[in-house]
ZAMARGU-4260 file (C-alpha; in steps of 0.2 Angstrom, whole numbers, plus 5000, padded with zeros to 4 digits):
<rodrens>
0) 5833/5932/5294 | 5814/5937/5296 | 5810/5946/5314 | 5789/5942/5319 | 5784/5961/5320
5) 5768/5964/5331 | 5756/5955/5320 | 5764/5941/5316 | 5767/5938/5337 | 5747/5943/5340
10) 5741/5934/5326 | 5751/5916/5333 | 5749/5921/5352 | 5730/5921/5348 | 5728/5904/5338
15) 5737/5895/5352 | 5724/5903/5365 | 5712/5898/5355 | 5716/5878/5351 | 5721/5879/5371
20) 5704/5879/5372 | 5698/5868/5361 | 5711/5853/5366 | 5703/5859/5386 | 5685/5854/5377
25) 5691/5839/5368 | 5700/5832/5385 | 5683/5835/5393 | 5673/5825/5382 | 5664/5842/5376
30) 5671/5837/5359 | 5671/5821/5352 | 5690/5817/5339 | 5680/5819/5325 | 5675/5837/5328
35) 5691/5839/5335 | 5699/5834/5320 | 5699/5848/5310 | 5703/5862/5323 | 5719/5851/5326
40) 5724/5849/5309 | 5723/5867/5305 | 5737/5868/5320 | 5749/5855/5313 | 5744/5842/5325
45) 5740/5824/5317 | 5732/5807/5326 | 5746/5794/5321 | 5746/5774/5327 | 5751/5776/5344
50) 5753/5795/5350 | 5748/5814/5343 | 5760/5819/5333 | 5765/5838/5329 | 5774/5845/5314
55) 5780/5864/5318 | 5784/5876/5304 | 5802/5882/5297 | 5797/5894/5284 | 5810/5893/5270
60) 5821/5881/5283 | 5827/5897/5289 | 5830/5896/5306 | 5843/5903/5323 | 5851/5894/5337
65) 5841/5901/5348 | 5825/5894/5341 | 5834/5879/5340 | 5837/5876/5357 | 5820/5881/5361
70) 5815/5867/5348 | 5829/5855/5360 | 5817/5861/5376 | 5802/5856/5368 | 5810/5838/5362
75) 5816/5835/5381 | 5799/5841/5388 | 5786/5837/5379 | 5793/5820/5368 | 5804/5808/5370
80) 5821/5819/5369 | 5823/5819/5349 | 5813/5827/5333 | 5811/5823/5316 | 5816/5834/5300
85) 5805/5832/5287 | 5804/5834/5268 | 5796/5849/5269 | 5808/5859/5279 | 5800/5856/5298
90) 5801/5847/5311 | 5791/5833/5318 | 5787/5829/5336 | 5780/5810/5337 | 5774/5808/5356
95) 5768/5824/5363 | 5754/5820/5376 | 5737/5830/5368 | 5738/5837/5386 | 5753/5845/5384
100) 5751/5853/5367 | 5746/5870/5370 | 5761/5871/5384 | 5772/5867/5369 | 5764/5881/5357
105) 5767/5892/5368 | 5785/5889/5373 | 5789/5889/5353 | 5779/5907/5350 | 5791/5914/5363
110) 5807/5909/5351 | 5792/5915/5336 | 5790/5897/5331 | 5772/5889/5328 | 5763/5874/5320
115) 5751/5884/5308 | 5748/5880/5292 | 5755/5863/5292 | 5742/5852/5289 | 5726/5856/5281
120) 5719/5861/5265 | 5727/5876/5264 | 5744/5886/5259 | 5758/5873/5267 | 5775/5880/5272
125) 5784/5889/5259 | 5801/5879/5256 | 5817/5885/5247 | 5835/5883/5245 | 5844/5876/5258
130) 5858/5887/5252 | 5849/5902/5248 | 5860/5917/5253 | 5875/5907/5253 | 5879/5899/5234
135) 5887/5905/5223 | 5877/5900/5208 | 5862/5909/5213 | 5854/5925/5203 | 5850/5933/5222
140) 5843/5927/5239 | 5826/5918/5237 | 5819/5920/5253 | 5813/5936/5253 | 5800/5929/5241
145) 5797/5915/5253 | 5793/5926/5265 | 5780/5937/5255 | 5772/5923/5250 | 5771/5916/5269
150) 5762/5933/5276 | 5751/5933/5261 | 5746/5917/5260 | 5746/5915/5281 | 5726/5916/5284
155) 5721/5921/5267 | 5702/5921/5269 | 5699/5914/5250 | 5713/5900/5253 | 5710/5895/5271
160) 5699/5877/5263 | 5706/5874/5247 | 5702/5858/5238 | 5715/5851/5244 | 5734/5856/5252
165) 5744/5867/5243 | 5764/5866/5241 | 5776/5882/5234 | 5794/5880/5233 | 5805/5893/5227
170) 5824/5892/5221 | 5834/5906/5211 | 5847/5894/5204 | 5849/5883/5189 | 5854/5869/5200
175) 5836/5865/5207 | 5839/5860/5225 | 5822/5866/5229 | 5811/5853/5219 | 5801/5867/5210
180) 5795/5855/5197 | 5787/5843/5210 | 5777/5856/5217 | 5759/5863/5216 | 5767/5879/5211
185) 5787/5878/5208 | 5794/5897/5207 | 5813/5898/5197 | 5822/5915/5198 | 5833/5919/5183
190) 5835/5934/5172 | 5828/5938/5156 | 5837/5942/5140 | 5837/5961/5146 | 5845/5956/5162
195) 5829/5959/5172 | 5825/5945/5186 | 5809/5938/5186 | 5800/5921/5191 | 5798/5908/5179
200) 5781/5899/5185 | 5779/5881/5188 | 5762/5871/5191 | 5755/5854/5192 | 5769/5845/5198
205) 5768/5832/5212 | 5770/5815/5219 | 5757/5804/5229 | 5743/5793/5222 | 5747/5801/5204
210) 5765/5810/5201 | 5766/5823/5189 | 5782/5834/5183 | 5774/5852/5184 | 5773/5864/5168
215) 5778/5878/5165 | 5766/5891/5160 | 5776/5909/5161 | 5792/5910/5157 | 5796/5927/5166
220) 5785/5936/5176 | 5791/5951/5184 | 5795/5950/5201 | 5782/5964/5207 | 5767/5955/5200
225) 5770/5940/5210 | 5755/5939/5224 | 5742/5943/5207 | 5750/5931/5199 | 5749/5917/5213
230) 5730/5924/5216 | 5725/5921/5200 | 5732/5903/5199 | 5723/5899/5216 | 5706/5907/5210
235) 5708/5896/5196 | 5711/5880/5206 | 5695/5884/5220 | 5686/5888/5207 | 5689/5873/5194
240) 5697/5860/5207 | 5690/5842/5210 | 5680/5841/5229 | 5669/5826/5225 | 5686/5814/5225
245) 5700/5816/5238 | 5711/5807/5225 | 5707/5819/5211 | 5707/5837/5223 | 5726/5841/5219
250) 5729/5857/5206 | 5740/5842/5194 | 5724/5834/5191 | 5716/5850/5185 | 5731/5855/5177
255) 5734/5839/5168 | 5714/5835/5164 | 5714/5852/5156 | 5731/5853/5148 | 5745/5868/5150
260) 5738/5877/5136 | 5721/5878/5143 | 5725/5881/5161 | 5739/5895/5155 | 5721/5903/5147
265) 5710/5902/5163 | 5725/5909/5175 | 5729/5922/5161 | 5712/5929/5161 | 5709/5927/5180
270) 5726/5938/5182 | 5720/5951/5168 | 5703/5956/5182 | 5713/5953/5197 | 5729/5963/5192
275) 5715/5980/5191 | 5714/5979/5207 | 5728/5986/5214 | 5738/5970/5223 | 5753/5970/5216
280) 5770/5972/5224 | 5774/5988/5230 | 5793/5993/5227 | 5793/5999/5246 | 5786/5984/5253
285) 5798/5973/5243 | 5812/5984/5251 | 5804/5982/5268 | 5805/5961/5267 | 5823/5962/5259
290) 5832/5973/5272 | 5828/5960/5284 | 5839/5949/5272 | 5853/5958/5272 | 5869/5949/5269
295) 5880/5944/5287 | 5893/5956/5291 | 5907/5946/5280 | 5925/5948/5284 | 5939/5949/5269
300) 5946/5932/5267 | 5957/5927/5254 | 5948/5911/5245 | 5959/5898/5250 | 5965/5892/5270
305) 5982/5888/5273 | 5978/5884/5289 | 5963/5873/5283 | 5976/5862/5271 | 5987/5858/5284
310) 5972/5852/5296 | 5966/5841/5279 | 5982/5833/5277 | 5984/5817/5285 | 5967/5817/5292
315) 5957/5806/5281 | 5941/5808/5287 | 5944/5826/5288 | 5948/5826/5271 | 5932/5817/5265
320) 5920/5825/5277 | 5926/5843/5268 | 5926/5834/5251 | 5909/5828/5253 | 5899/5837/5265
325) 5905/5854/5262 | 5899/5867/5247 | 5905/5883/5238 | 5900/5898/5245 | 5898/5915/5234
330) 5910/5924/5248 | 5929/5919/5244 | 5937/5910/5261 | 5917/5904/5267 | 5913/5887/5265
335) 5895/5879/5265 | 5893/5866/5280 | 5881/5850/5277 | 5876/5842/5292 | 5870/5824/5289
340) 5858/5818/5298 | 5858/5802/5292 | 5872/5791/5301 | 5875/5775/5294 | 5861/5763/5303
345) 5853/5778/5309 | 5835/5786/5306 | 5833/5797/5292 | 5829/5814/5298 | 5829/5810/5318
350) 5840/5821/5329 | 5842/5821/5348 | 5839/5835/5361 | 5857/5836/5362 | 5864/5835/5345
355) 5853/5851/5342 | 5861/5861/5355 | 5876/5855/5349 | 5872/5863/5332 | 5866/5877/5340
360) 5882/5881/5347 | 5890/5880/5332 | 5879/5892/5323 | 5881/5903/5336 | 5900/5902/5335
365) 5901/5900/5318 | 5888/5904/5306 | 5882/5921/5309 | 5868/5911/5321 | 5859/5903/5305
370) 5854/5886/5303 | 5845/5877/5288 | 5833/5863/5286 | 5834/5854/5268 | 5820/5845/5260
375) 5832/5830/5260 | 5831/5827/5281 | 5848/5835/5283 | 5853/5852/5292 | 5867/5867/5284
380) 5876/5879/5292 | 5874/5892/5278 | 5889/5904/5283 | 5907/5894/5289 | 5924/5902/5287
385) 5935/5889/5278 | 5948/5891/5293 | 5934/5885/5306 | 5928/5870/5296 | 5940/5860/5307
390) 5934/5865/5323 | 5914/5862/5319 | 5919/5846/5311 | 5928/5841/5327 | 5910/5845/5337
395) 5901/5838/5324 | 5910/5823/5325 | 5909/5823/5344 | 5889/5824/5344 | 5887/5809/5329
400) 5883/5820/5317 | 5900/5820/5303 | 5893/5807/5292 | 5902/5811/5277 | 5886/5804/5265
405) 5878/5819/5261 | 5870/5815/5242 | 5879/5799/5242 | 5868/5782/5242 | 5866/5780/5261
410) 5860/5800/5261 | 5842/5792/5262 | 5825/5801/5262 | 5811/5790/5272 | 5796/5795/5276
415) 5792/5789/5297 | 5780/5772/5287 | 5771/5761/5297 | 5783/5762/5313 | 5772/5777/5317
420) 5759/5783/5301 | 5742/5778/5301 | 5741/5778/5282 | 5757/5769/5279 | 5755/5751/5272
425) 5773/5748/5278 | 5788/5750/5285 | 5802/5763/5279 | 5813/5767/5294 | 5820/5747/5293
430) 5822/5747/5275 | 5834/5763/5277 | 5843/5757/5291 | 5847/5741/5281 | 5852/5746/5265
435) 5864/5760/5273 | 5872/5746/5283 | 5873/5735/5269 | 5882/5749/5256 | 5890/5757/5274
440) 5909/5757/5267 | 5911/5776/5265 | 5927/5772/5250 | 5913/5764/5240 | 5900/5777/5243
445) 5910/5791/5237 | 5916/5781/5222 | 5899/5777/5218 | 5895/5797/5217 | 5878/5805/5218
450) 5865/5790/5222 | 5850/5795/5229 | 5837/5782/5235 | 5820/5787/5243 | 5808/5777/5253
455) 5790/5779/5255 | 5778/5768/5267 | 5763/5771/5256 | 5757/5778/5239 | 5757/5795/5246
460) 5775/5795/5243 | 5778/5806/5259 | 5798/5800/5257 | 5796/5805/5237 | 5802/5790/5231
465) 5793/5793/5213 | 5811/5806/5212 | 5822/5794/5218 | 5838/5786/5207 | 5830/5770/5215
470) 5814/5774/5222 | 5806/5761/5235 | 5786/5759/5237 | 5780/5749/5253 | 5764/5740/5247
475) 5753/5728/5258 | 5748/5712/5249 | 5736/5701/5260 | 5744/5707/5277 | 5763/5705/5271
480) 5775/5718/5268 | 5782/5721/5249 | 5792/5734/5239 | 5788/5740/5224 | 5805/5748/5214
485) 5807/5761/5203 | 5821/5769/5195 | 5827/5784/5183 | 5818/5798/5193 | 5826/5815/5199
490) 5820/5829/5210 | 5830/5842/5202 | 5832/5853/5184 | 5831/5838/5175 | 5815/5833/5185
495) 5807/5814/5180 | 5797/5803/5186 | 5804/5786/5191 | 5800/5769/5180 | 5792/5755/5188
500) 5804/5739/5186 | 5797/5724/5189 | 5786/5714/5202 | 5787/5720/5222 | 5799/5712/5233
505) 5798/5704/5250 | 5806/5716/5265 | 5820/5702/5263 | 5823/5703/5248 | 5824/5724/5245
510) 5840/5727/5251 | 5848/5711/5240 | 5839/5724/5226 | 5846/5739/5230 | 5861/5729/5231
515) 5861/5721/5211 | 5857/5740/5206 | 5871/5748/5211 | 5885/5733/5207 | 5874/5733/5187
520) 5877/5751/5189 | 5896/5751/5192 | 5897/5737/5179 | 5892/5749/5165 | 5896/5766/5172
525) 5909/5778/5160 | 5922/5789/5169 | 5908/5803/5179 | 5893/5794/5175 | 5881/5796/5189
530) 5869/5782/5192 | 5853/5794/5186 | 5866/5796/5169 | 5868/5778/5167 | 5849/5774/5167
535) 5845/5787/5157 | 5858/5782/5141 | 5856/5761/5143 | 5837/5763/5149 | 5826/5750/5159
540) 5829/5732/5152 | 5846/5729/5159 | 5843/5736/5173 | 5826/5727/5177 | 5837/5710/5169
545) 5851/5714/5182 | 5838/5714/5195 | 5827/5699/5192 | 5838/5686/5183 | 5842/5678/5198
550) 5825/5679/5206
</rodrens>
């Protein structure tokens, strides 16, 4: 895991000095909100219905117990003793006092946590695998990238007011749990057909107002030119990008009013200048970031637990939590440990002061004092000897957080909606709650397989749902609340953009939806069809008939 050196701890010691005395002039009237406005956004702290709300960083969703308890202090302290994972990998505090905001940066730059970076037009936080380091079909440990591209694009003076924000994800897996191809640039590790590893390079893709699938426009570029080749694409995009039209600023409008070809042109000629000039990867810096990604101290396990199958039998809801919630890891006797933060009837993504001390423990105890936060609202305990798994389970269960629904229908991305958003039309939080008590039965969950539903409040699709098997859009119609469905999307290597169904829904109505969907699904599923494969072989028009012929 990545250690601040002395510039990193200056350079967030400084900003929090510095926006301390800006929030002093705003609380003294010397400022008014709007020329506060930008100064706070460019420190991750938003205006929402009823409070300020701050979102801190979590580059890569890397992070260590201690900084999780420091993020448990902060919830206690400063808000109302819980936070909120997000889709990008942080965490969101909703009702911190503006007052008390600079107290609070500075108790997380003491665990070297900040809010930089996450908001504003600039170079958002660099997200990655959840099990980056850990699985065993990956070609090597993308967070090393993750974390060049963080110092490099942290302050970048030509960056700093793009046209609008800017989103990187990186994965090193064909099994794309990063959500590359959403993304304004989606980076893919794999090896060549001479067994070199290099990126293959992604951009365009997006949700919001306009969702695109992003393109692909290298194949492989060696791993040493990848800050020209970043640079290049970003000249391109402040040079060529919309600024006249907030709804046409994002790089997947260029990209897709110019086409692939053409854009491939312009970056391929900006990187031919920019590569003479000398910024390419050095082999010793590439070393340097690495070695502080060195591999746990593993023991010699053999791959399977006799103790482990003992504790699983007779313990059904041992046996599904391992079933469902738990991963292969690349080390034989290691497990992968999901933590779902999404309990039946619960808030997607919200977790109490004291359920993240309880996970701290555990990563201190048994995961080599790593934790992860996934783009899905969910947490990971990256490194778990198989013959522990009992003991975290039993904690886990303890603290409310063994839900065993991880990728399962009632595993729900939502974004916070109108319960707290100022751009939200309505709300998301309710719908999620509902339709995970409604399909709650755990038997039928996992029978159903991999189901994933996403919620968003507003067309900005902050809960994704464009990428959802079932995606629901909360729309405003004269002052009532209605949802919008659409289905057949995916987030992953087979990346789509979901299909609008039909008419929107009354917030009574939804759930009865969601509900007709999955019982027309399990009508004409075949033995290991998930619902995405169903959609994609029978298409729209059943679907949209199972869903409105009783209407």
């Amino acid at each position: 895991m990545y250690r601040y050196d002395e510039f990193d701890a200056t350079m967030v010691a400084e900003r929090a000095a510095q926006f301390r005395g800006q929030v002093a002039r705003r609380l003294s009237g010397e400022l008014s909100e709007e020329e506060f406005k930008p100064l706070r956004l460019m420190n991750g702290l938003y205006l929402q219905l009823h409070a300020y709300m701050l979102r801190v960083a979590i580059p890569y969703g890397t992070f260590s117990s201690r900084q999780m308890r420091r993020l448990a202090h902060a919830a206690r302290k400063y808000d109302k003793g819980y936070g909120h994972f997000t889709t990008r990998q942080n965490i969101q505090y909703n009702w911190p006092a503006l007052v008390d905001v600079p107290d609070l940066l500075d108790d997380l730059a003491e665990v070297e946590m900040h809010a930089i970076q996450t908001s504003g037009n600039c170079i958002r936080n660099v997200t990655s695998d959840q099990y980056a380091g850990a699985a065993a079909d990956e070609v090597e440990d993308p967070r090393p990238w993750c974390e060049i591209i963080r110092q490099w694009s942290t302050f970048h003076p030509e960056f700093s007011f793009l046209p609008r924000k800017f989103k990187i994800a990186v994965t090193a897996s064909d099994n794309d749990r990063a959500a590359v191809r959403v993304h304004d640039i989606g980076l893919r590790l794999h090896k060549n057909a001479g067994g070199d590893t290099g990126f293959e390079v992604i951009v365009g893709g997006g949700l919001g107002r306009t969702p695109y699938v992003g393109h692909t426009i290298r194949d492989f570029l060696p791993k040493e030119h990848l800050l020209s080749y970043l640079e290049a694409i970003l000249r391109v995009y402040n040079l060529e990008g919309r600024r006249d039209n907030l709804y046409k600023a994002r790089i997947k409008i260029l990209v897709n009013a110019e086409g692939a070809e053409r854009f491939r042109g312009l970056v391929e000629e900006e990187w031919a200048q920019i590569r003479s000039s000398g910024i390419d990867l050095l082999r010793e810096e590439i070393e340097r970031i690495h070695a502080y990604f060195e591999a746990p101290a593993f023991e010699k396990l053999p791959g399977e637990s006799v103790a482990l199958n003992a504790q699983r039998d007779g313990n059904g809801e041992f046996d599904r939590w391992l079933r469902v919630n738990t991963v292969a890891h690349k080390i034989p006797g290691y497990a992968i440990a999901n933590i779902s933060l999404k309990p039946i009837g619960g808030i997607p993504g919200d977790i109490s002061a004291a359920q993240m001390e309880a996970v701290a423990d555990l990563a201190d105890q048994f995961s080599f004092d790593e934790i992860r936060a996934t783009h899905e609202q969910n947490l990971v305990l990256p490194h778990v000897r198989k013959e522990d798994l009992f003991k975290v389970w039993r904690v886990l269960k303890a603290a409310g957080l063994a839900t065993a629904n991880i990728g399962l229908v009632s595993d729900i991305i939502a974004c916070p909606g109108l319960d707290y958003c100022t751009l939200a039309n309505t709300r998301s939080i309710p719908i999620a709650q509902r339709i995970s008590e409604r399909l709650a039965d755990l038997d039928e969950q996992e029978s159903l397989g991999e189901l994933k539903i996403k919620i968003s409040g507003c067309i900005n699709a902050c809960g994704h749902h464009h990428v959802g098997h079932i995606g629901i859009l909360g729309v405003d119609k004269k002052g009532e609340e209605f949802y919008q469905v659409t289905l057949g999307g995916s987030a992953g290597e087979d990346a789509s953009i979901g299909e609008i169904v039909g008419r929107g829904l009354s917030s009574g109505d939804v759930v009865d939806a969601v509900e007709k969907l999955v019982q027309f699904y399990k009508s004409e599923r075949n033995d290991g069809e998930r619902f995405l494969d169903v959609y994609r072989r029978i298409g729209a028009d059943p679907f949209k008939e199972a869903l409105y012929a009783a209407a």
